[in-house]
C-alpha positions as CSV (number, residue, x, y, z in Angstrom):
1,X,0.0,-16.1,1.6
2,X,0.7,-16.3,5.4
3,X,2.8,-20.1,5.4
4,X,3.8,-19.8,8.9
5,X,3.8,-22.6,11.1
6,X,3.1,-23.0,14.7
7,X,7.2,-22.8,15.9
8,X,7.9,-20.4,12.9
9,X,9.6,-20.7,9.8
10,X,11.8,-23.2,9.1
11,X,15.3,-21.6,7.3
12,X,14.6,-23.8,4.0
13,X,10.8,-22.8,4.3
14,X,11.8,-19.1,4.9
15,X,13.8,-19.6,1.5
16,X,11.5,-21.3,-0.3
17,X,8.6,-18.5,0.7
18,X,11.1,-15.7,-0.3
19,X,11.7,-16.9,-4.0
20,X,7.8,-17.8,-4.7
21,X,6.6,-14.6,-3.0
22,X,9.3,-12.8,-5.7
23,X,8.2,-14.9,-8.1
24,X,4.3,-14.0,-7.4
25,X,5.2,-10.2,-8.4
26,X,8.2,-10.4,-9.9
27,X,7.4,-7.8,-12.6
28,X,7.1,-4.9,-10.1
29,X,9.9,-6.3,-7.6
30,X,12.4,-6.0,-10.9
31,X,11.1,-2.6,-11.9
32,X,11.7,-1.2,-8.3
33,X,15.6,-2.4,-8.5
34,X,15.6,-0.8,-11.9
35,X,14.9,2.8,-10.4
36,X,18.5,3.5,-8.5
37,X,19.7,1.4,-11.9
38,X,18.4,4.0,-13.6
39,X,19.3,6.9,-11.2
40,X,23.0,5.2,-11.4
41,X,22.8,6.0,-15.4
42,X,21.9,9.4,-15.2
43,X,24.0,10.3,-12.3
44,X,26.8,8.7,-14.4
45,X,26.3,10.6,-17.3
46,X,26.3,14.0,-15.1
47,X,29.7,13.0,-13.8
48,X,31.3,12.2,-17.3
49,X,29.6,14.9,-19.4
50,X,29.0,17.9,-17.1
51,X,31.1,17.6,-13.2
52,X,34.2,16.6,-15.2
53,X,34.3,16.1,-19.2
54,X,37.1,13.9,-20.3
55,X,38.7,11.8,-23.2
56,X,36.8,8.2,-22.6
57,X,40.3,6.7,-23.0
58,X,41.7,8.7,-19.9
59,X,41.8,6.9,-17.0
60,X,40.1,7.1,-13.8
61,X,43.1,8.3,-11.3
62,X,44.3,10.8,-14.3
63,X,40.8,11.9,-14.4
64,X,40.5,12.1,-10.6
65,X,43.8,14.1,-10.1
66,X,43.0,16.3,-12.4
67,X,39.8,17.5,-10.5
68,X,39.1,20.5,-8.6
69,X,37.8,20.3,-4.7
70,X,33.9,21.7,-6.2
71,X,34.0,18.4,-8.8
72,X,35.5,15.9,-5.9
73,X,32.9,17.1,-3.9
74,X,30.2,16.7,-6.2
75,X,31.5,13.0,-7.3
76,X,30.8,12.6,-3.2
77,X,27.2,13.5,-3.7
78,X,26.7,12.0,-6.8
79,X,28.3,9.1,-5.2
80,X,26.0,9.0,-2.0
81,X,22.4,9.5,-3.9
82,X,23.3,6.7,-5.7
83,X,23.4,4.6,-2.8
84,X,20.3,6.7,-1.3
85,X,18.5,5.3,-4.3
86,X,19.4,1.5,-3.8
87,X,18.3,2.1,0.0
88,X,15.2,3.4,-0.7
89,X,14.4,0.6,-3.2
90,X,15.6,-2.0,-0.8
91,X,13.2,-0.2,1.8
92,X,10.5,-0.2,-0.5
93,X,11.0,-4.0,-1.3
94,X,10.5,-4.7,2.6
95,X,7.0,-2.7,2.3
96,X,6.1,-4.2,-0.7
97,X,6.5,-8.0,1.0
98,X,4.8,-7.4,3.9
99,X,1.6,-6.0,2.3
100,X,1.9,-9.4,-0.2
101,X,2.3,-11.4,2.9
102,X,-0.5,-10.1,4.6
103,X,-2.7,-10.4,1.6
104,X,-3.3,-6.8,0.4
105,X,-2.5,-5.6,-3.0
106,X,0.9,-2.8,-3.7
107,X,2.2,-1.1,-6.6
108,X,5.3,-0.6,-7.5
109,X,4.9,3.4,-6.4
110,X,2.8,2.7,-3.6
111,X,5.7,0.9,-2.2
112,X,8.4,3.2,-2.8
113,X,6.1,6.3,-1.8
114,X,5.7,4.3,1.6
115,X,9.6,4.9,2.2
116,X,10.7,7.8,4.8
117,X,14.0,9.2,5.2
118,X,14.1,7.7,8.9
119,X,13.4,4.7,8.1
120,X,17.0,4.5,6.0
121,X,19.0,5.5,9.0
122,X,20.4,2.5,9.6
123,X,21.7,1.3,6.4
124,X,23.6,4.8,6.6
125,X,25.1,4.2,9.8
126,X,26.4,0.8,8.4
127,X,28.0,2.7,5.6
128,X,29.0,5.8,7.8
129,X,31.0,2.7,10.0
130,X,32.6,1.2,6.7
131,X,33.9,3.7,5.6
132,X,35.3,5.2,8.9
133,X,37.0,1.6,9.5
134,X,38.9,2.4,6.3
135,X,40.1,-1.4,4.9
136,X,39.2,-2.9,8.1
137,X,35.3,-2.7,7.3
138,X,36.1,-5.1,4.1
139,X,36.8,-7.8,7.1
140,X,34.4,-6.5,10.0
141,X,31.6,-6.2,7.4
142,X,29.9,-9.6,7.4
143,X,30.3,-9.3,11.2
144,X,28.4,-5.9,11.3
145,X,26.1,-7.0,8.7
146,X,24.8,-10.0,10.9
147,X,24.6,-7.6,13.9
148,X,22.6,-5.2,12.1
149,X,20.6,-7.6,10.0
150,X,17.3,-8.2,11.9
151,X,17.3,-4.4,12.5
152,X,16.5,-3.8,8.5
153,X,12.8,-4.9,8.9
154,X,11.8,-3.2,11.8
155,X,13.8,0.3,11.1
156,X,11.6,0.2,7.4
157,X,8.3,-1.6,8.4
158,X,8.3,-0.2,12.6
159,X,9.8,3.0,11.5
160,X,11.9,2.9,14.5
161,X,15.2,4.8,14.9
162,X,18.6,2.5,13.9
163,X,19.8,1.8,17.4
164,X,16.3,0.9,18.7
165,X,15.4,-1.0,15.7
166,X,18.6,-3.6,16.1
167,X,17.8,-4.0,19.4
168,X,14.5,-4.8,18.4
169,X,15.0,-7.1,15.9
170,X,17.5,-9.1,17.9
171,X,14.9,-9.4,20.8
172,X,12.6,-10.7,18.1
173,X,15.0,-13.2,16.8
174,X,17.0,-14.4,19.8
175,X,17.8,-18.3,19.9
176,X,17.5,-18.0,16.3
177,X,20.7,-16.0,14.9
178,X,21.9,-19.4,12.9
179,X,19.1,-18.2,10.2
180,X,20.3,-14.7,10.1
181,X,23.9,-16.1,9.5
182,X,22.7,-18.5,6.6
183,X,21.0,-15.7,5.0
184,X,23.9,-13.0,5.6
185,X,26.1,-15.7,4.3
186,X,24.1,-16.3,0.9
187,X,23.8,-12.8,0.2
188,X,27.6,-12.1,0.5
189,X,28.7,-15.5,-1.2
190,X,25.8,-14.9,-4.1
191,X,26.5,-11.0,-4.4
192,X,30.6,-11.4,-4.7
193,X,30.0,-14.6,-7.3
194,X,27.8,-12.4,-9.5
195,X,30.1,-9.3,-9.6
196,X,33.2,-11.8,-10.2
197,X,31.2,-13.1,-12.9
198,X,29.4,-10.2,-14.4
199,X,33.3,-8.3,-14.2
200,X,34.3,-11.5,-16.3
201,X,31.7,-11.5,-18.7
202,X,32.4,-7.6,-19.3
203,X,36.1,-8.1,-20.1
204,X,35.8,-11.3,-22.4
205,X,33.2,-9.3,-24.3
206,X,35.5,-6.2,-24.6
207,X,38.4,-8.5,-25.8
208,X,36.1,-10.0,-28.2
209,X,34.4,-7.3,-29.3
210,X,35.4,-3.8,-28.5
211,X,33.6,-1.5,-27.1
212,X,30.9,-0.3,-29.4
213,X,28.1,1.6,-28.7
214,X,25.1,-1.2,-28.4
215,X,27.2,-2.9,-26.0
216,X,27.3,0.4,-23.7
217,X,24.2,-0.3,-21.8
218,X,25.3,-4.1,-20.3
219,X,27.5,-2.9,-17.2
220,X,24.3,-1.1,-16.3
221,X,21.8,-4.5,-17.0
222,X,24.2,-6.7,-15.4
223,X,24.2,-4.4,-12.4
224,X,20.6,-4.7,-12.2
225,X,20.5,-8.2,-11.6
226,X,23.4,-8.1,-9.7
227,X,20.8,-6.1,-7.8
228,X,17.9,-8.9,-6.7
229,X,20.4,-10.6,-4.7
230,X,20.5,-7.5,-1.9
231,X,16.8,-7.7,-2.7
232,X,16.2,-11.3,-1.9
233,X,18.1,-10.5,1.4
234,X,15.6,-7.8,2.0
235,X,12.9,-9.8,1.2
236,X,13.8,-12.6,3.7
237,X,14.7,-10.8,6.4
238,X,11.1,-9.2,6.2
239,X,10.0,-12.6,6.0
240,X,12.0,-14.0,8.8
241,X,10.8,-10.6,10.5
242,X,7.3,-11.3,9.9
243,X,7.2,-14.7,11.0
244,X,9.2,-13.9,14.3
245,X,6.6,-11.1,15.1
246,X,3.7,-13.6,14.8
247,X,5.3,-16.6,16.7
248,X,6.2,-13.9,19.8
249,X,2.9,-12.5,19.7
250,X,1.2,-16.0,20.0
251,X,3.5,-17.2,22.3
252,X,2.3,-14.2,24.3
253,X,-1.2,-14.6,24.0
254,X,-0.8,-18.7,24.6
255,X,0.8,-17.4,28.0
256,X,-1.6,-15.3,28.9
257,X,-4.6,-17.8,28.7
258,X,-2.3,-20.0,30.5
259,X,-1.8,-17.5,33.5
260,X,-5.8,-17.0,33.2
261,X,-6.8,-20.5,33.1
């Protein structure tokens, strides 16, 4: 499946490439987003039923206040293996495309057995920084996220540590950082459109309809598609990874020959 041209990628190639190499295993690529979906549920139901049973019709601050520091605590961890989960898929999503782009065959397990805990350092340290900038981090996010982006790839698929890995990805893709902003830019303009949309889908089906039982499950669906976006990004930036890696390595070869002829 290896499309690459001579001076890499094109941005609307790399695009094009991510969607059909989705596309070619999109069965396993949707069940591998559906496993921190799934973790998110049961985790969910531990926090409502057994860390702190209430009234469905209290709401979340009275619920919250009334909390001891053991159930605040364990809302924080319950909180944090939920995003564990979606990090490890994303990771898993990054093996998975580079073993289709290079032609071998991978499972759905076989790519998220692949996934170490150092490999998720940096998408921890990006949180870690969010959350220590408080409110600023909803503005210096998109910035951190396209200084950190090319790092992704090579943290998962080099298993390098996070400070070594951005440095390493920016090396890889310097000249190029326009792509990396069209990509960063997609996934935050896609991502926030489908949450606005999926929160308004939610509340017109409430007003119309309640909330009955057989209608429980849909935050949780609409979540998971909400979910392929981050996974497209993943899936691109391996790509764009990918491609960069090759074009270096033959520009290094084409300059050694050069040198020897």
């Amino acid at each position: 499946m290896d499309e690459t041209v001579e001076a890499g990628m094109s941005t609307s190639n790399l695009l094009s490439t991510t969607w059909r190499l989705w596309y070619s295993r999109a069965g396993m690529f949707f069940l591998i987003m559906g496993i921190p979906i799934a973790a998110l549920g049961i985790l969910s139901v531990i926090v409502v039923y057994v860390i702190s049973p209430h009234a469905q019709v209290m709401p979340l601050r009275e619920v919250y206040e009334k909390m001891g520091i053991l159930q605040k605590l364990s809302v924080v961890v319950v909180f944090l293996a939920s995003f564990g989960m979606q990090y490890h898929a994303l990771a898993a999503s990054a093996f998975a495309t580079q073993e289709i782009w290079q032609g071998r065959s991978v499972s759905m397990w076989q790519a998220i057995r692949s996934v170490r805990r150092k490999q998720l350092r940096l998408f921890w340290m990006v949180m870690l920084v969010c959350m220590i900038t408080g409110p600023l981090g909803l503005v210096a996010f998109p910035f951190l996220a396209f200084a950190t982006a090319p790092g992704f790839p090579v943290a998962i698929l080099e298993n390098r540590p996070a400070l070594a890995a951005i440095k390493r990805g920016n090396s890889l893709g310097k000249g190029r950082q326009g792509r990396i902003a069209v990509l960063v830019a997609l996934w935050l303009g896609l991502g926030g459109a489908a949450v606005v949309g999926l929160v308004s889908i939610l509340s017109l089906i409430e007003t119309l309809y309640g909330r009955p039982w057989f209608l429980r499950p849909l935050p949780l669906v609409g979540l998971w598609f909400i979910m392929l976006i981050p996974q497209l990004y993943m899936i691109a930036l391996t790509l764009n990874y990918l491609d960069q890696r090759k074009y270096k390595s033959g520009m290094g070869s084409a300059s050694s020959n050069s040198v020897e002829g």
